[in-house]
Structures are given as C-alpha cells and as structure tokens.
C-alpha positions in Angstrom: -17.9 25.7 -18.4 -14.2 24.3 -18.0 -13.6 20.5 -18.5 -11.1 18.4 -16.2 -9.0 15.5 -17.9 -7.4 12.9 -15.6 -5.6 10.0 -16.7 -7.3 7.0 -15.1 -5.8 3.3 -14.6 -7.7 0.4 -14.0 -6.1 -3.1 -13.7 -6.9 -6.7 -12.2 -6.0 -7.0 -8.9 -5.9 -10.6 -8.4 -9.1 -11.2 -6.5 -11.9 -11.8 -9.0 -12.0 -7.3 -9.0 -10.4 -4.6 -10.4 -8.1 -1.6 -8.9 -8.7 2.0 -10.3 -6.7 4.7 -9.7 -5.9 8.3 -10.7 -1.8 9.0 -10.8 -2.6 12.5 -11.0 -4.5 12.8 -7.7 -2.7 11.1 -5.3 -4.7 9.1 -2.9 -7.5 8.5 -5.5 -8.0 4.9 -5.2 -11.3 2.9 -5.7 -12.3 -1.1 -7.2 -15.1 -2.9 -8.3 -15.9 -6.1 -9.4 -16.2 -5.2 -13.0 -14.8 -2.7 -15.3 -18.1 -0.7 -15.5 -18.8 -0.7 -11.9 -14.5 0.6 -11.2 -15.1 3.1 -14.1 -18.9 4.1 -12.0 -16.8 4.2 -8.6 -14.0 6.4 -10.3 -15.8 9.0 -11.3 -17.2 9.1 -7.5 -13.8 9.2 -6.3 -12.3 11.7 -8.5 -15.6 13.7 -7.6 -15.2 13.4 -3.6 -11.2 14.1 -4.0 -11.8 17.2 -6.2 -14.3 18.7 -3.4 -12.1 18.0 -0.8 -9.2 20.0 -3.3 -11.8 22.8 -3.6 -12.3 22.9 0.4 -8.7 22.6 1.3 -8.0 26.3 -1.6 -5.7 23.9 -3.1 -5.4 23.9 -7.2 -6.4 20.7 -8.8 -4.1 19.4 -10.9 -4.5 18.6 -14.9 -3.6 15.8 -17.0 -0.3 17.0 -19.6 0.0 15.9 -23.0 1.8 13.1 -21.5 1.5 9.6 -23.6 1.2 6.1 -22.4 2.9 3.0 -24.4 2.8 -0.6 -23.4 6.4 -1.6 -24.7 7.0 -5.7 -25.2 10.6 -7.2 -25.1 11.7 -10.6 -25.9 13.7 -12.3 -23.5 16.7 -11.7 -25.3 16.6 -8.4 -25.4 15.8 -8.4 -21.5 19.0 -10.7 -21.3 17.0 -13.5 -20.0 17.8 -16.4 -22.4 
C-alpha cells in the first residue's frame, strides 16, 4: 500500500477559527474552529480533492523534500529603525 505526504498549513484567520490549507493541492481549502476540528476537516478535504484527481486521470501530486523555516529579523536588519 503506497502512502501520500502533503504539507499542510493551518493558521488563525482572525475570526475566533482557523484556515487550513494544502499548497500542494491547489484549491484545498477548509477551517474550523479549533486546531483539531481544521486538522479533522483537512483530512476530509485532501480526501474529496484526491477523488476528484483520481476521476479527472490526473496524477496527484507529492510533497518534495522541501523544508519550512520561520526566519525572525530585528528591525534593523529590516531597515526599519
């Protein structure tokens, strides 16, 4: 059985909730009101988007080796100050 990695992103979007998405599978959007219930809705979106992938003969795409870094700058450095 073959396993599927896909970088997922989930972030506050302002309004007491939470915006998921998949870069990798464009158009894979979902929210929740919690972490748990955006990972739960994810995993229901990546599902439905695959299918439609599957039904459409198109290949589904897979996650590289790519990294993610959250990078942190004074304001100097940004030439704010």
């Amino acid at each position: 059985m073959k396993n599927y990695t896909f970088r997922v992103i989930i972030e506050p979007d302002g309004k007491n909730a939470f915006h998921g998405f998949v870069p990798s599978l464009l158009g894979c959007h979902t929210w929740g009101y919690s972490i748990e219930e955006t990972k739960k809705n994810l995993k229901e979106a990546i599902r439905c988007h695959i299918q439609g992938l599957l039904k459409d003969k198109q290949n589904i795409p897979q996650a590289d080796e790519s990294m993610e870094i959250i990078q942190t700058f004074t304001e100097k450095e940004l030439a704010l100050a």
